[in-house]
C-alpha positions as semicolon CSV with decimal commas, in nm:
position;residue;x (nm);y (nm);z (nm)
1;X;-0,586;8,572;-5,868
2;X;-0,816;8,292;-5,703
3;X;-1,239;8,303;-5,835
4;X;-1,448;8,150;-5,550
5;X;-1,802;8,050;-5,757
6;X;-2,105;7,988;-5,562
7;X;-2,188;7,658;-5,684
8;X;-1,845;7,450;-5,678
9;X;-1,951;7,300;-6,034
10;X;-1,851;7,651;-6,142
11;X;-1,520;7,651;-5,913
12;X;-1,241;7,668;-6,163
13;X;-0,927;7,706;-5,939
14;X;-0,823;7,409;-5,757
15;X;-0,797;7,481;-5,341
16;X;-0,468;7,323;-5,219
17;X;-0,500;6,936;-5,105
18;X;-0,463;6,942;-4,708
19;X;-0,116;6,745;-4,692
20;X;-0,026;6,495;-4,375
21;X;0,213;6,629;-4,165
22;X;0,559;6,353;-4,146
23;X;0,952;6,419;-4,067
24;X;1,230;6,452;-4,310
25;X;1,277;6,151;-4,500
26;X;1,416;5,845;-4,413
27;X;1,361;5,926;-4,031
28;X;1,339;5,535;-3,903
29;X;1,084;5,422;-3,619
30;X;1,226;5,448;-3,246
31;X;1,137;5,200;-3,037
32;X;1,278;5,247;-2,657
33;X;1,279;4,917;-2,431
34;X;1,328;4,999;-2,068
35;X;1,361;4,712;-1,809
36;X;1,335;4,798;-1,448
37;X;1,581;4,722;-1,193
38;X;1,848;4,526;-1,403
39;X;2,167;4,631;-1,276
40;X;2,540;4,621;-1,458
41;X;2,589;4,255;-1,380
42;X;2,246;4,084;-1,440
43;X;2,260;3,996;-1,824
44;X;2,407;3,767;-1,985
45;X;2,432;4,046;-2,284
46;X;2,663;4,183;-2,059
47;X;2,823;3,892;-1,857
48;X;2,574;3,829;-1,586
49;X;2,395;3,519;-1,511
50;X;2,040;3,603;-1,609
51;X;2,004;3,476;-1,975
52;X;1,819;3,760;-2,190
53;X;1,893;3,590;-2,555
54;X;1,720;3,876;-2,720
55;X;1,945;4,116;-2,565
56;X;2,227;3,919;-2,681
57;X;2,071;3,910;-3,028
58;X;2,006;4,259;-3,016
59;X;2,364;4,346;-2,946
60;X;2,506;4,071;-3,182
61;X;2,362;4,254;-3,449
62;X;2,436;4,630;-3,295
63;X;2,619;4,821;-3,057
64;X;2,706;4,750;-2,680
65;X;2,754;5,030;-2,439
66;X;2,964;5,004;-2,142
67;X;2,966;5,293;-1,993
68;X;2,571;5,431;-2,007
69;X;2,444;5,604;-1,684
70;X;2,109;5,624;-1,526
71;X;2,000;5,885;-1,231
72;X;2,009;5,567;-0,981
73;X;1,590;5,540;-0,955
74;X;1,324;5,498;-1,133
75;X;1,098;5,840;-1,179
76;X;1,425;6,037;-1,241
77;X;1,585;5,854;-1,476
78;X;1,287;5,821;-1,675
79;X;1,238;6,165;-1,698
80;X;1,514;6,261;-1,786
81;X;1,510;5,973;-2,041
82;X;1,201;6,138;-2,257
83;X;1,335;6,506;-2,163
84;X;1,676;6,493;-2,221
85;X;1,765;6,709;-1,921
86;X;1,922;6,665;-1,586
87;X;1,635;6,506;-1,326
88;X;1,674;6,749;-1,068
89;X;1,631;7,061;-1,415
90;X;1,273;6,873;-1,467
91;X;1,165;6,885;-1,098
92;X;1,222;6,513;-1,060
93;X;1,493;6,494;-0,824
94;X;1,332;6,214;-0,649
95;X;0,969;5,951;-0,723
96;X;0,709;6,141;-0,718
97;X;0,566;5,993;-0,413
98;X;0,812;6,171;-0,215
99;X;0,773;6,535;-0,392
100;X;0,807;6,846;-0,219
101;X;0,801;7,196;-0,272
102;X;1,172;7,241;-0,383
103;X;1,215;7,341;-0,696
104;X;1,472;7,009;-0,832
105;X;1,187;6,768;-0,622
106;X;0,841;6,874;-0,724
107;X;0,724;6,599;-0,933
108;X;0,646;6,769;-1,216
109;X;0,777;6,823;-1,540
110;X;0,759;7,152;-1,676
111;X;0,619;7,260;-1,939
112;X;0,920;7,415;-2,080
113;X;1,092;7,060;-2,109
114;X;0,899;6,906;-2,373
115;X;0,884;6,504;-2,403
116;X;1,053;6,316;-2,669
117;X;0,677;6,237;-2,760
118;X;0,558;6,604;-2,803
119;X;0,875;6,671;-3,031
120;X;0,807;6,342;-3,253
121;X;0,454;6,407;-3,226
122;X;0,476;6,706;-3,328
123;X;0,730;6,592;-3,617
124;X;0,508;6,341;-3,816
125;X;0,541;6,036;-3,566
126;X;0,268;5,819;-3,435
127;X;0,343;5,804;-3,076
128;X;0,272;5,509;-2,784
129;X;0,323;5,435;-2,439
130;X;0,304;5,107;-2,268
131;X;0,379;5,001;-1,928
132;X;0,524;5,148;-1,635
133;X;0,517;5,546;-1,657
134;X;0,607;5,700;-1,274
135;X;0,584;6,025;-1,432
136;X;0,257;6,210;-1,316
137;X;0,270;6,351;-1,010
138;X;0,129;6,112;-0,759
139;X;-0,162;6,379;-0,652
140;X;-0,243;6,406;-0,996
141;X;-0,320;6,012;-1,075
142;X;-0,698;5,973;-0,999
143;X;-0,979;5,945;-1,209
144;X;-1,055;6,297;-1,211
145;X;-0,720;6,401;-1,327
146;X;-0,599;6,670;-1,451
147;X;-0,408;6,447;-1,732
148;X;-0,122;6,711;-1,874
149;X;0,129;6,518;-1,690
150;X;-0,015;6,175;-1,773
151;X;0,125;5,956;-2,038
152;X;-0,160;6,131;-2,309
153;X;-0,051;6,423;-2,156
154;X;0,331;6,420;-2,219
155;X;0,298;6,358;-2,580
156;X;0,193;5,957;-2,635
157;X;-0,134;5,892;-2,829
158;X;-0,137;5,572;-2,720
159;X;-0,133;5,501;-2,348
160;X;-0,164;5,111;-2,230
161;X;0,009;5,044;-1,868
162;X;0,014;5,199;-1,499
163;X;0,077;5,509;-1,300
164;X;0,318;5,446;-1,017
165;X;0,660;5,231;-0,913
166;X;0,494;4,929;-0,964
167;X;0,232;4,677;-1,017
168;X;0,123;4,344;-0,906
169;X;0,244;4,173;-1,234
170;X;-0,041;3,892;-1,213
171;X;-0,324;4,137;-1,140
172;X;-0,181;4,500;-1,271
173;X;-0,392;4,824;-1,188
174;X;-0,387;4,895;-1,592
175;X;-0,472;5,182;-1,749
176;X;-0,593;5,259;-2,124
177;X;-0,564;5,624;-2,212
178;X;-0,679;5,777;-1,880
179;X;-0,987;5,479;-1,837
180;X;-0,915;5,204;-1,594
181;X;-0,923;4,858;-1,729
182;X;-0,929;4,506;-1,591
183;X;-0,682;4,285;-1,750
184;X;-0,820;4,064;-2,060
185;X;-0,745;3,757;-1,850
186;X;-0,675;3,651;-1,519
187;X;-0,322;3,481;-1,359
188;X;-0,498;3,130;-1,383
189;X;-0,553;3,202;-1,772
190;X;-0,240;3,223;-1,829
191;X;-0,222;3,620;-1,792
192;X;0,106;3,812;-1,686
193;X;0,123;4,182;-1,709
194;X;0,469;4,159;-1,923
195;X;0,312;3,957;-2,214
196;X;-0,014;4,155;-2,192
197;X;0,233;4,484;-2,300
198;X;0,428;4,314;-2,587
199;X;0,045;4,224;-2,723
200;X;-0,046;4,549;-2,661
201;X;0,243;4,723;-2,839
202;X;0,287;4,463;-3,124
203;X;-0,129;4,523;-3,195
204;X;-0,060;4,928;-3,219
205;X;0,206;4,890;-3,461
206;X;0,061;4,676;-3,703
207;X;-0,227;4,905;-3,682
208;X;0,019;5,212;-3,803
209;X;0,173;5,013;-4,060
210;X;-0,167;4,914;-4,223
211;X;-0,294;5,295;-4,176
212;X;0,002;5,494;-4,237
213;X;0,302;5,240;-4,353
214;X;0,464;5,579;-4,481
215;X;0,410;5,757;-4,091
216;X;0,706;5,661;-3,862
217;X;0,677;5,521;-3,509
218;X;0,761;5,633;-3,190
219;X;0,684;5,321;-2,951
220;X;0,813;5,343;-2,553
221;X;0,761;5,013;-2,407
222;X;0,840;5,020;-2,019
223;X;0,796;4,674;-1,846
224;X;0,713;4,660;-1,489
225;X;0,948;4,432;-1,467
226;X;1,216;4,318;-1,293
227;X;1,134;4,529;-1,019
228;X;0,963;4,380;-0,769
229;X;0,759;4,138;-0,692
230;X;0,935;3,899;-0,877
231;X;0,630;3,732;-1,047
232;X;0,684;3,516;-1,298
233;X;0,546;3,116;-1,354
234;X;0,708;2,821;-1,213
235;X;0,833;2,687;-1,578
236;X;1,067;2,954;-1,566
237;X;1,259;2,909;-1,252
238;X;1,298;2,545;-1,299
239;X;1,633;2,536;-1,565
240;X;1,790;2,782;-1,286
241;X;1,717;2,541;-1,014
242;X;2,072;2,487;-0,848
243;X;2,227;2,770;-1,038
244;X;2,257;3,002;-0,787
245;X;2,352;2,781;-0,441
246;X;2,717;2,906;-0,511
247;X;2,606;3,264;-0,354
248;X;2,708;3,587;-0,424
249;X;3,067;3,582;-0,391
250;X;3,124;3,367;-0,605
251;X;2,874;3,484;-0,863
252;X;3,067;3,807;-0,881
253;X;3,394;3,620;-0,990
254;X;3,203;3,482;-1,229
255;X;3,058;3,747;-1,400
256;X;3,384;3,922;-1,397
257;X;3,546;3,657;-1,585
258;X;3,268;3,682;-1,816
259;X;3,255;4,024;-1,827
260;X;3,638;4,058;-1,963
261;X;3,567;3,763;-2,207
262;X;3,264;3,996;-2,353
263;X;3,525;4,294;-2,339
264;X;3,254;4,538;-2,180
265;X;3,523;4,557;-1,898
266;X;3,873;4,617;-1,970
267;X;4,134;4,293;-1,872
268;X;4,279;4,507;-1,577
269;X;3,916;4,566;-1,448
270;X;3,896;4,453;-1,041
271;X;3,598;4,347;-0,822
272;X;3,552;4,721;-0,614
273;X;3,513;4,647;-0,253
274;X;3,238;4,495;-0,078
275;X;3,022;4,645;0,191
276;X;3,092;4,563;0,528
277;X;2,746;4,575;0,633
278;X;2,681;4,261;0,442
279;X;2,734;3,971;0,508
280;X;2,928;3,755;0,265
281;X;2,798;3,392;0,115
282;X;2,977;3,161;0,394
283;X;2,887;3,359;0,706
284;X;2,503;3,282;0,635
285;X;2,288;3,031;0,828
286;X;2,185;2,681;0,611
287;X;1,863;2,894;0,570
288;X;1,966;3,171;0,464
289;X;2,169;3,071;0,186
290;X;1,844;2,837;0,108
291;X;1,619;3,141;0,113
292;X;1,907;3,331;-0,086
293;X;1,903;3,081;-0,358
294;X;1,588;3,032;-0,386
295;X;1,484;3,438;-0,425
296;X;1,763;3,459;-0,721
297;X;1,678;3,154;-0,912
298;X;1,324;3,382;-0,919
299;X;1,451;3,659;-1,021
300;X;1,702;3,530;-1,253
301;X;1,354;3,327;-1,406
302;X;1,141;3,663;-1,433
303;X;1,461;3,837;-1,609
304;X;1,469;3,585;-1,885
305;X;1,082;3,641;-1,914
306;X;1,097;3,954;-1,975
307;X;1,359;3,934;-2,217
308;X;1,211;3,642;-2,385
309;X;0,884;3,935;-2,438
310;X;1,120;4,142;-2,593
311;X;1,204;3,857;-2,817
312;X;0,891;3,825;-2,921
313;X;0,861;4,173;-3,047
314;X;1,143;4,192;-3,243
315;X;1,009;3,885;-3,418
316;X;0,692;4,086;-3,483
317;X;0,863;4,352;-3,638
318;X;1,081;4,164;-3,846
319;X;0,755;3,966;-3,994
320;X;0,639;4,316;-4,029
321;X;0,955;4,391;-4,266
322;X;1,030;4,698;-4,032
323;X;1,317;4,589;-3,792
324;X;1,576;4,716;-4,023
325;X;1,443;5,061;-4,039
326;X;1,372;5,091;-3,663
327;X;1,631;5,194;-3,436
328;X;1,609;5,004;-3,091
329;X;1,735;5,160;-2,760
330;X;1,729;4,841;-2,542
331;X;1,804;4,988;-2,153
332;X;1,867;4,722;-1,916
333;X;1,803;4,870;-1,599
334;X;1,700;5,235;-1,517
335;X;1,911;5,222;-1,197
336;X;2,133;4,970;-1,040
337;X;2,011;4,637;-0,900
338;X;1,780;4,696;-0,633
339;X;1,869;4,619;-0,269
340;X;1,544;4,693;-0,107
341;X;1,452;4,360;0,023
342;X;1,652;4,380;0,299
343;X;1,992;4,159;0,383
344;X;1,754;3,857;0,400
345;X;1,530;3,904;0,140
346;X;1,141;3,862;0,166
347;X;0,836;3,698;0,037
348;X;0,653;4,073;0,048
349;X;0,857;4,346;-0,084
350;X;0,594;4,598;0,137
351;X;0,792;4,475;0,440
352;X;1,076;4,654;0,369
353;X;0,875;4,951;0,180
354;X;0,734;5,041;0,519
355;X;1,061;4,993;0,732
356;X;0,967;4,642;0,862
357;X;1,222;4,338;0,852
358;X;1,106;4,014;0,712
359;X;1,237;3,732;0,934
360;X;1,389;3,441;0,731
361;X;1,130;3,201;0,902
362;X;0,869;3,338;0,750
363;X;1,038;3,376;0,385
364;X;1,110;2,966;0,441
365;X;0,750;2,941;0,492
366;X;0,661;3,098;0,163
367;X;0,881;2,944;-0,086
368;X;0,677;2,719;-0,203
369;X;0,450;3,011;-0,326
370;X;0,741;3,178;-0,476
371;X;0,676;3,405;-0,740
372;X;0,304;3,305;-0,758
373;X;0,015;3,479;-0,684
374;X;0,072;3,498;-0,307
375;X;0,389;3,609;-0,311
376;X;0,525;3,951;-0,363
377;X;0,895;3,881;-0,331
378;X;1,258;4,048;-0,365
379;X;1,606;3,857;-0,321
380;X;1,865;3,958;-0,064
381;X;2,073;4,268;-0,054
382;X;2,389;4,062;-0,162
383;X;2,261;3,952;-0,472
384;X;2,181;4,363;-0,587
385;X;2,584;4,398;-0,515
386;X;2,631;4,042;-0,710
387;X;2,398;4,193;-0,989
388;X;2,598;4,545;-0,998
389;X;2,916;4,357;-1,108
390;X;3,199;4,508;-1,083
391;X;3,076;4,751;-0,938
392;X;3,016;4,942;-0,588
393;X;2,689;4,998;-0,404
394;X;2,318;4,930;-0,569
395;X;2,026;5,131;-0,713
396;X;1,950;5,468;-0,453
397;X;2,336;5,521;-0,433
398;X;2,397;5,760;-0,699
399;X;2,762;5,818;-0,579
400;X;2,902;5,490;-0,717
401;X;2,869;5,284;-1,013
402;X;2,684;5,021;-0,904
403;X;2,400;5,254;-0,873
404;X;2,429;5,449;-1,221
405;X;2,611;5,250;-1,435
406;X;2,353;5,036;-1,665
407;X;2,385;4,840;-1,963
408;X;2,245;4,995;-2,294
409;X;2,179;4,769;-2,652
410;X;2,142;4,991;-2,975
411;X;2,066;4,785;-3,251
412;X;1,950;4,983;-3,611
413;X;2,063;4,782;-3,889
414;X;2,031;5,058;-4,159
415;X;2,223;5,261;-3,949
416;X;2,514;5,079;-3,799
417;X;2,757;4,910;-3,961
418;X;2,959;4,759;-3,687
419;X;2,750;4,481;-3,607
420;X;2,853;4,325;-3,269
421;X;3,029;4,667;-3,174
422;X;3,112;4,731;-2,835
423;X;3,095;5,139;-2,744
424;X;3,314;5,286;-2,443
425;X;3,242;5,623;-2,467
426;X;3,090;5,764;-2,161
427;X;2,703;5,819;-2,154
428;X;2,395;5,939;-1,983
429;X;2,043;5,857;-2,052
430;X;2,019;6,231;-2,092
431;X;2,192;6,181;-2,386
432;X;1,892;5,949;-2,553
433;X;1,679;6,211;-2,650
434;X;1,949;6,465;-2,892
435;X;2,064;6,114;-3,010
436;X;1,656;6,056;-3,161
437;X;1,715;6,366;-3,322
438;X;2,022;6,395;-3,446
439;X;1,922;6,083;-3,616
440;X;1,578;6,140;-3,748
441;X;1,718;6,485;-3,870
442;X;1,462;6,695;-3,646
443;X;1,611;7,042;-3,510
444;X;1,588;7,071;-3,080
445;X;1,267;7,317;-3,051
446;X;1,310;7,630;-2,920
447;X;0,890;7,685;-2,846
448;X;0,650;7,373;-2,769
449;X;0,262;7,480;-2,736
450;X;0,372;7,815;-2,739
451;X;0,628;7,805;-2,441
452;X;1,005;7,881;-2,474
453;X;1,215;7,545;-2,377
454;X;1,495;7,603;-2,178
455;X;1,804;7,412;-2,417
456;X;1,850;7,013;-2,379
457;X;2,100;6,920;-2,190
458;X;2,210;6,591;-2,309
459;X;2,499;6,498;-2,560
460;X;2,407;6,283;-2,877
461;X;2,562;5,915;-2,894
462;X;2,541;5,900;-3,316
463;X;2,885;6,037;-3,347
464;X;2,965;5,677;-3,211
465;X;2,786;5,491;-3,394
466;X;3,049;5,509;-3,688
467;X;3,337;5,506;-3,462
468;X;3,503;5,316;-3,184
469;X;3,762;5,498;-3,114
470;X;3,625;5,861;-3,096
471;X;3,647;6,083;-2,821
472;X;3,377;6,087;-2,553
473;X;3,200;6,375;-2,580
474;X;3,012;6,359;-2,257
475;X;3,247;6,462;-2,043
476;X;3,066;6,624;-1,701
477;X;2,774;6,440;-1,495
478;X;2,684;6,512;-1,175
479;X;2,472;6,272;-0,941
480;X;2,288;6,302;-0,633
481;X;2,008;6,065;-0,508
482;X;1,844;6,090;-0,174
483;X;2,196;6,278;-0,052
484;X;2,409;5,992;-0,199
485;X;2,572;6,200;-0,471
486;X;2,919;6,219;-0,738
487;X;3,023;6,432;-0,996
488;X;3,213;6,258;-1,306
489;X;3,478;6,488;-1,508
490;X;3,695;6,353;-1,779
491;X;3,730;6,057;-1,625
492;X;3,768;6,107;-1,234
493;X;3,510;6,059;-1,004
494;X;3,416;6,252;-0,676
495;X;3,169;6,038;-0,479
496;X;3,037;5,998;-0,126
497;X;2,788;5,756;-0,041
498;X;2,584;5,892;0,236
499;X;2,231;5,668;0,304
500;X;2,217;5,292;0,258
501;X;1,947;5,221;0,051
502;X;1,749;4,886;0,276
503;X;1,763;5,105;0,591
504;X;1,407;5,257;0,475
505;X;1,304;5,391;0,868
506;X;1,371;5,777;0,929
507;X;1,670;5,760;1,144
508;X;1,854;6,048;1,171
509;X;2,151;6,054;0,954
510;X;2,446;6,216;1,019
511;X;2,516;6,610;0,827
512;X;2,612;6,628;0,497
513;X;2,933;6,819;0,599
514;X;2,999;6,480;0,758
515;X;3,016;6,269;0,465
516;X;3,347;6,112;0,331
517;X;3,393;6,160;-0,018
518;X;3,611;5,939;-0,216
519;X;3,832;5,998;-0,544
520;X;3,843;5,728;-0,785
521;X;4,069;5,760;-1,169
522;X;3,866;5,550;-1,374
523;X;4,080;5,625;-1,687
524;X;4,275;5,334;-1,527
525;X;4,041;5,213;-1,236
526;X;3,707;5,094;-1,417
527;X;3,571;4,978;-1,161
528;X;3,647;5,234;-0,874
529;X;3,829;4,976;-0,644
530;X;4,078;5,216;-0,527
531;X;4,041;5,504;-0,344
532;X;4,227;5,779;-0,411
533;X;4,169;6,101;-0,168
534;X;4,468;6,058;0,009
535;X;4,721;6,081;-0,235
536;X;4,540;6,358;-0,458
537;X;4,330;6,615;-0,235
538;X;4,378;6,878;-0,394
539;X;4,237;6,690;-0,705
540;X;3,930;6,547;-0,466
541;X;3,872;6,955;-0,332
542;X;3,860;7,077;-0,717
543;X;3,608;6,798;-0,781
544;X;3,391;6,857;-0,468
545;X;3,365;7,260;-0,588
546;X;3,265;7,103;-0,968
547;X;2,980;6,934;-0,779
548;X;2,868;7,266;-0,636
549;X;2,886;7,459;-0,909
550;X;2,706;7,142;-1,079
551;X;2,416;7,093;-0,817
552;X;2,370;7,459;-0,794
553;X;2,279;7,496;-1,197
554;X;2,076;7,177;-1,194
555;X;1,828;7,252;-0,927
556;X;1,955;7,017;-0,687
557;X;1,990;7,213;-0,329
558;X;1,882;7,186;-0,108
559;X;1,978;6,830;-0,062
560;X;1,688;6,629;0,066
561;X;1,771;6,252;0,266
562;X;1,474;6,196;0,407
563;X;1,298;5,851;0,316
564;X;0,921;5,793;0,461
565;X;0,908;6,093;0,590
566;X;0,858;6,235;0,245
567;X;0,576;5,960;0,149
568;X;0,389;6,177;0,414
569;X;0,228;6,506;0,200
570;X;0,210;6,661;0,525
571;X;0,562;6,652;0,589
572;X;0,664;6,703;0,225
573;X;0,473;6,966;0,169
574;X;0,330;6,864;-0,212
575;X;-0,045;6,932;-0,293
576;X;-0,227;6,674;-0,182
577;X;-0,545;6,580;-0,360
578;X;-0,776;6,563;-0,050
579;X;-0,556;6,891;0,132
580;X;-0,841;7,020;0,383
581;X;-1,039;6,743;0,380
582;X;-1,170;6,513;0,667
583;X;-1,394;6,297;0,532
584;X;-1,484;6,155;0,161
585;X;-1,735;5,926;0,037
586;X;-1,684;5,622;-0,164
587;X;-1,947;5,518;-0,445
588;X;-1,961;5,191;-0,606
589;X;-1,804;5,099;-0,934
590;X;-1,521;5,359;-0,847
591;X;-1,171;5,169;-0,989
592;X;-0,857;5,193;-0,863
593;X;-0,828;5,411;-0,568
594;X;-0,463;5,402;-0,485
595;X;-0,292;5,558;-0,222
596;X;-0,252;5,886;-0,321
597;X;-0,581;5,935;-0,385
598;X;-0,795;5,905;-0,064
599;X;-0,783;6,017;0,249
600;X;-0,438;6,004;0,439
601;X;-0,491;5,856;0,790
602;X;-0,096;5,813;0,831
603;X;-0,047;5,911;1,180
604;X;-0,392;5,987;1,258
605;X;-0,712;5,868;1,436
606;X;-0,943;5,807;1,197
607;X;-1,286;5,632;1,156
608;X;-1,427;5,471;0,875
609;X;-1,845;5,381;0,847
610;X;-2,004;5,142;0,546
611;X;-2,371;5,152;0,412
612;X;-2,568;5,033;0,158
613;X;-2,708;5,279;-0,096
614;X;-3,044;5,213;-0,276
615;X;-3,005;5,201;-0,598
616;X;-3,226;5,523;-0,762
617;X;-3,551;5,474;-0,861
618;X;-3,651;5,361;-1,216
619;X;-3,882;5,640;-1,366
């Protein structure tokens, strides 16, 4: 029996020591590496023509995947990433700029669908964000919050980045926790938004290891990068000057070739077809093809800069004596290569965003600003098919590969044994999150802050790790992206491609009913070059009902095509920050006032009046 005295010099019985809370033992850091808009083709790591040397270091000393799916965009992908459930099951079945009121497209997570972060958080782990996070629903992103769905909200301590799809990468709208921030320098410094974030995250983890060296790490670092603009210093470009003046065509046997030679294709593996509504390498203008180059020798530069970041953080955490006990997910692309700067390319990416067409006079006239400053460009449609080697189609177009299909880097030298390994096994980036903890031996909650979570529906990767050979265990994905949409079942493929992702205007498309779905065997066509529907239709019709039955579970109906329209909140129908609202007054020092978060005058009369306010009296 316990004695409480009343003067503790008399206290006899010890009270028990309040003990930090940390996961089973031997549970190794997690660092996740994201890269935007990388598709299939773009590495070198996996045969492409950007070089990434720390991806290929990375996978020299772990395991290569080579068949690891994304959701085909950005928002939904990640997600799904830090949920570990279907995009469409988390209410992301689109950015959350274009929300609406459907249930599989509202923009927001529930709350039942805890975050890798909450569970590791929750676990033992210190947790960080930095980077991009297009997460929090877009009404949701101003200063006065409400920050549940924000990065601080979703589980991550740590918060160091920006809300949205992306960022000017020379003069980012950064965020620290919820507080706007300037950047610590500017572009003429020697700034650059992608080196700011390695800092960042290298600085947090040294600050855990001096702390709590025995506390484990849970570090998510996002780059804004490569998605456009392609910003990146002149320095960079220069060894890829000429590199690319062979054009696309080319470039795609290429990377085949290389591909094969990697092995992350199989020797039989064939170039799938190419879209007739683009035009191939020698039926362009002498300008064009200039333009062309020019736009992927950019791109190609701010890939290797971003890689070369990554580069510097393994360093960091091999001075740090911790790489060995840290497994790395390094994701090279959360969709496809991106063809959304139109069949010419431009010199402003917001062209194309608001359904305008960038003449190739006026990219000419730019290039000598090229990935500066003043520039806020995106390289031609043909080099996002180039990019997607082998494969079909680009980021948007769920249906095919060349929209999904993304190369993935494990590297955990504690934990894997075939160093160099390459992994076949069909994957999901659902699958991330049951992989995390499977491996740091934490059991799938069944209540988070008191609210029952509905099961994970992901697949762990670990039983992989250890061998080559075994059988996938991922065997059913559905996909659907802005109508575009597939299902995938023990190897066969169901797809129909129904919007083309650079026609951004809100043309009517034709009905779903409409589409043409293709059939593809990819237990012997890897690259779905041949078409298959009219030889097997009853085994296309069995595939089409999977779908249903697929979509219908997963929140995905009603299928939504619609492009600008729903980047209108009056159309969409999501809350709107300012609903009811027809004026709003502006105060000085306010920061970062983005889109979503003043007035909409799209398709309105509107006025707007300026004065200067006295400052208030000194008393």
């Amino acid at each position: 029996m316990s004695f409480t005295a009343q003067d503790v010099r008399e206290q006899t019985t010890a009270y028990a020591k309040a003990q930090p809370l940390r996961p089973p033992g031997g549970a190794p850091n997690v660092l996740i590496i994201l890269v935007d808009d990388v598709g299939f083709g773009a590495s070198s790591a996996f045969g492409g023509p950007c070089r990434m040397p720390a991806a290929e270091r990375l996978a020299g000393h772990g395991l290569k995947y080579s068949r690891f799916h994304t959701t085909a965009l950005c928002s939904p992908t990640r997600q799904a990433l830090l949920t570990g459930r279907n995009h469409h099951s988390v209410g992301m079945g689109v950015i959350t700029e274009m929300a609406t009121t459907a249930p599989g497209y509202t923009g927001m997570r529930p709350n039942s669908a805890a975050t890798m972060a909450h569970i590791l958080k929750y676990n033992g782990y210190g947790t960080a964000a930095f980077g991009k996070m297009h997460q929090t629903p877009a009404w949701e992103t101003s200063p006065s919050g409400p920050f549940d769905r924000w990065p601080v909200g979703d589980g991550f301590e740590k918060f160091y980045g920006f809300l949205g799809g992306e960022t000017n990468q020379w003069e980012p709208t950064l965020i620290d926790g919820t507080m706007p921030v300037l950047p610590p320098r500017r572009p003429e410094e020697g700034y650059h938004l992608s080196e700011d974030l390695v800092d960042q995250t290298v600085a947090w983890v040294r600050s855990q290891r001096a702390l709590t060296p025995d506390k484990p790490f849970l570090a998510y670092l996002s780059f804004g990068a490569t998605h456009a603009p392609h910003h990146v210093a002149p320095e960079w470009r220069e060894p890829y000057r000429g590199q690319f003046d062979h054009g696309w065509d080319a470039q795609r046997e290429r990377t085949l070739a290389r591909q094969k030679e990697l092995g992350v294709v199989p020797p039989e593996a064939e170039l799938a077809p190419w879209p007739e509504e683009v035009p191939h390498w020698d039926q362009l203008t002498d300008a064009q093809r200039l333009v062309g180059a020019a736009l992927m020798e950019n791109y190609a530069a701010f890939a290797t800069h971003t890689d070369h970041q990554v580069g510097r953080l393994v360093d960091q955490l091999q001075e740090m004596g911790v790489l060995d006990d840290t497994i790395i997910f390094y994701m090279l692309g959360d969709n496809g290569a991106s063809a959304e700067g139109g069949l010419d390319g431009t010199t402003n990416e917001l062209f194309t965003l608001n359904g305008m067409i960038d003449t190739i006079e006026n990219v000419m006239a730019g290039l000598d600003e090229l990935g500066g400053t003043k520039s806020y460009p995106h390289y031609p449609v043909g080099w996002a098919l180039a990019m997607d080697t082998p494969y079909q189609w680009t980021k948007q177009v769920a249906s095919h590969y060349g929209g999904t299909r993304n190369g993935l880097i494990v590297h955990w030298p504690t934990g894997i044994q075939d160093k160099g390994g390459i992994r076949h096994q069909w994957h999901h980036v659902i699958d991330v999150l049951p992989t995390v903890l499977e491996i740091t031996g934490l059991p799938e909650p069944y209540s988070v802050d008191g609210v029952a979570q509905r099961p994970i529906e992901g697949t762990s990767m670990r039983y992989s790790f250890d061998d080559a050979g075994a059988e996938d265990r991922h065997t059913t994905q559905y996909f659907e992206m802005f109508g575009n949409r597939g299902i995938y079942h023990l190897g066969w493929t169901a797809v129909t491609r129904h919007r083309i992702p650079w026609e951004t205007g809100a043309q009517q498309m034709r009905p779903f009913d409409e589409d043409v779905w293709e059939l593809y065997d990819t237990n012997t066509d890897w690259s779905q070059a041949h078409d298959l529907a009219q030889q097997h239709p009853d085994k296309l019709a069995r595939l089409k009902q999977q779908f249903l039955i697929e979509a219908a579970k997963y929140q995905v109906f009603p299928l939504d095509d619609r492009l600008v329209e729903r980047a209108n909140a009056d159309i969409a129908g999501r809350p709107d920050l300012l609903t009811g609202r027809t004026s709003m007054t502006l105060y000085a020092g306010m920061k970062q006032l983005q889109e979503n978060t003043v007035p909409n005058v799209k398709n309105k009369s509107h006025s707007r009046r300026s004065r200067c306010l006295r400052a208030a009296p000194t008393v």
